[in-house]
Backbone bond lengths (Angstrom), bond angles and torsions (degrees), N, CA, C in turn:
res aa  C-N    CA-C-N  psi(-1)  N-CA   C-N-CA  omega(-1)  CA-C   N-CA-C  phi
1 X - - - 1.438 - - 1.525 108.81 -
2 X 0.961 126.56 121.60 1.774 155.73 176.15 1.381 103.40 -55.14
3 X 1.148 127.96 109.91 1.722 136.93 173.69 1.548 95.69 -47.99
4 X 0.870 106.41 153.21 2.046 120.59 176.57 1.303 123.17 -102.67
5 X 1.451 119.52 101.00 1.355 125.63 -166.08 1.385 125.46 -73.32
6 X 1.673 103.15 157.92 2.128 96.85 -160.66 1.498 90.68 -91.88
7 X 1.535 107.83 115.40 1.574 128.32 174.56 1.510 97.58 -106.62
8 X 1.044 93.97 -169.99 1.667 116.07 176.99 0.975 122.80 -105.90
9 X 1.688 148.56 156.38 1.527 131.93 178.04 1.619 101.13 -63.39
10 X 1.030 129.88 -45.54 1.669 127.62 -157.83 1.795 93.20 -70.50
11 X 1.143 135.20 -37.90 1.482 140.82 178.46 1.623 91.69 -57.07
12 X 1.482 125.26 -74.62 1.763 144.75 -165.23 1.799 88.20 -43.30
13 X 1.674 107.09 -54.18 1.750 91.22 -161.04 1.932 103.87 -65.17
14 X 1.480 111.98 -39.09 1.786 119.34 -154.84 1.932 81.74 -59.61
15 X 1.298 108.12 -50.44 1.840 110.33 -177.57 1.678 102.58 -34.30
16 X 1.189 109.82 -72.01 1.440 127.85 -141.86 1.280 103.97 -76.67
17 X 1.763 122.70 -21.60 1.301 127.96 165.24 1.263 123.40 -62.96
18 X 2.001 101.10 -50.21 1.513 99.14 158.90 1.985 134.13 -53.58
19 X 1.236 100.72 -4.28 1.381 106.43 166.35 1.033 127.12 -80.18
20 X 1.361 116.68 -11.25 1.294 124.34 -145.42 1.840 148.11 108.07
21 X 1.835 92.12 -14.23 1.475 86.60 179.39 1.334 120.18 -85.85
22 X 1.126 122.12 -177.33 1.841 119.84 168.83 1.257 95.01 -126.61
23 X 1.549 124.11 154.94 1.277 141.04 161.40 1.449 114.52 -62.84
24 X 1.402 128.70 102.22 1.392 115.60 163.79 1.237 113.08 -67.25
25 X 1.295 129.82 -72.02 1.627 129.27 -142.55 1.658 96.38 -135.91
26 X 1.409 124.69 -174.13 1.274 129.04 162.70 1.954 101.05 -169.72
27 X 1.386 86.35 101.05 1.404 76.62 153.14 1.785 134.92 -144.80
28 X 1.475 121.17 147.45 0.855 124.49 -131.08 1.688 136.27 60.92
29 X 1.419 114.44 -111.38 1.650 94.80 174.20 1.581 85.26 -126.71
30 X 1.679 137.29 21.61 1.186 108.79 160.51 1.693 123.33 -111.55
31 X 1.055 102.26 107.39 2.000 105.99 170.60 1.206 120.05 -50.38
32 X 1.689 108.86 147.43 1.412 106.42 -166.36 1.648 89.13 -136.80
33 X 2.087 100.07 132.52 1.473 80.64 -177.87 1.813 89.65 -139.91
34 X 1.297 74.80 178.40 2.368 84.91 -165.25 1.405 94.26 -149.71
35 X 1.956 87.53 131.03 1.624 104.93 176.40 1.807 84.19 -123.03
36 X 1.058 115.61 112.24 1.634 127.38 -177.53 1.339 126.62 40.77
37 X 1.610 112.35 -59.16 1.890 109.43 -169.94 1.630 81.69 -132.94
38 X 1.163 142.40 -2.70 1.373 155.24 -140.77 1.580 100.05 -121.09
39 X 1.091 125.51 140.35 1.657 126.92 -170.28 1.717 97.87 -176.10
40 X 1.368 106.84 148.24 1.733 127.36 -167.09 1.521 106.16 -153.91
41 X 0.888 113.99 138.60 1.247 121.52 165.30 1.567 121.93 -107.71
42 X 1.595 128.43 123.98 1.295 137.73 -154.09 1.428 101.67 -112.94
43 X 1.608 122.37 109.58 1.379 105.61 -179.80 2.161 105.72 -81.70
44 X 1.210 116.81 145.29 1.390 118.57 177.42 1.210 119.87 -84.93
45 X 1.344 110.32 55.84 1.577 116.97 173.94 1.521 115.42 -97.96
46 X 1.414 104.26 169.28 1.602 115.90 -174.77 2.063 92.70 -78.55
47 X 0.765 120.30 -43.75 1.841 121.79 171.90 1.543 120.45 -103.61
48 X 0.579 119.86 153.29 1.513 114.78 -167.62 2.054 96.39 -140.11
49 X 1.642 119.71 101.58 1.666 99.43 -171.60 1.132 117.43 -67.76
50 X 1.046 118.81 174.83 1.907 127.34 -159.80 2.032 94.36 -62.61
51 X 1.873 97.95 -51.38 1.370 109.37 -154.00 1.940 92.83 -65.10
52 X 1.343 130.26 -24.80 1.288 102.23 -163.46 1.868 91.98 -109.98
53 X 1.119 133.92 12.45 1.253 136.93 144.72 1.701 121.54 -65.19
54 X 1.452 99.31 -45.25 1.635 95.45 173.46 1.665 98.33 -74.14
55 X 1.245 129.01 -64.35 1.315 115.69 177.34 1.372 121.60 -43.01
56 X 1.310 151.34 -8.72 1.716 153.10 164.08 1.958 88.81 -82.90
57 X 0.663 86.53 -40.78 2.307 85.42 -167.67 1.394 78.80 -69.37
58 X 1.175 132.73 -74.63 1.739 120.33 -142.83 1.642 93.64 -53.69
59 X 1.978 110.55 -52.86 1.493 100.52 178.09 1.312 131.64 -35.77
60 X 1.801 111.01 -53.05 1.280 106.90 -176.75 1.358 116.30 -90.99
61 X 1.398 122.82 8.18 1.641 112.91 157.03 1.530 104.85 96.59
62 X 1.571 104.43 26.77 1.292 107.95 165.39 1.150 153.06 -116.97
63 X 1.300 139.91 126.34 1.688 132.93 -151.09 1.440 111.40 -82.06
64 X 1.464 113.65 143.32 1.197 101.18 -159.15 1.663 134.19 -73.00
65 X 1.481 79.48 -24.31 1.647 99.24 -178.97 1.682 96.66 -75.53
66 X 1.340 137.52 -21.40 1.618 124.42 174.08 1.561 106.06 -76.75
67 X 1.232 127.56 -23.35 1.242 128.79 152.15 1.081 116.27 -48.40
68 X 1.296 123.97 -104.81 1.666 134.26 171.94 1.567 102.48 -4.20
69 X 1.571 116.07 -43.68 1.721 85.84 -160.03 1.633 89.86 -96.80
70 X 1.300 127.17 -17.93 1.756 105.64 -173.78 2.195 94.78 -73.44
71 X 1.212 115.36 -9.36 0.967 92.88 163.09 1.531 149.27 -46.75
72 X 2.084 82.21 -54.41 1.138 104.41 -174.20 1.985 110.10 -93.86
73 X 1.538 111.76 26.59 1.427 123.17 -174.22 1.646 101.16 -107.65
C-alpha cells in the first residue's frame, strides 16, 4: 500500500470526481460529495494532512491505490 500524498482539497475533490463522485453542497471551505449511499467530506485547504485524507477515503469507500492513480489520470 502506497503512502498518501499532501495534495490540496481542490486536487482530493478533481481525484474523487474522477471516481465517480459529484459535488453536492459546499459550505464554508468544506465540500461535500456523494457517489450513491457513499458520502466524504473534503476540507478546501491549500494542504490537506495525510491522517485526515486517509480518514475522507475510508469515509467515502475508497482504496487507496484507486486514488493515487485518478490522481495521477
Amino acid at each position: 500500500m502506497p503512502s498518501l500524498p499532501v495534495i490540496s482539497g481542490a486536487e482530493a475533490v478533481r481525484a474523487l470526481r474522477r471516481l465517480g463522485f459529484t459535488v453536492v453542497r459546499q459550505r464554508g471551505s468544506h465540500i461535500i460529495l456523494r457517489k450513491g449511499s457513499q458520502g466524504c467530506v473534503v476540507p478546501n485547504h491549500r494542504e490537506i494532512k495525510t491522517g485526515t485524507l486517509a480518514g475522507l477515503l475510508k469515509q467515502g469507500g475508497v482504496a487507496i491505490d484507486d486514488f493515487i492513480n485518478a490522481l495521477s489520470a
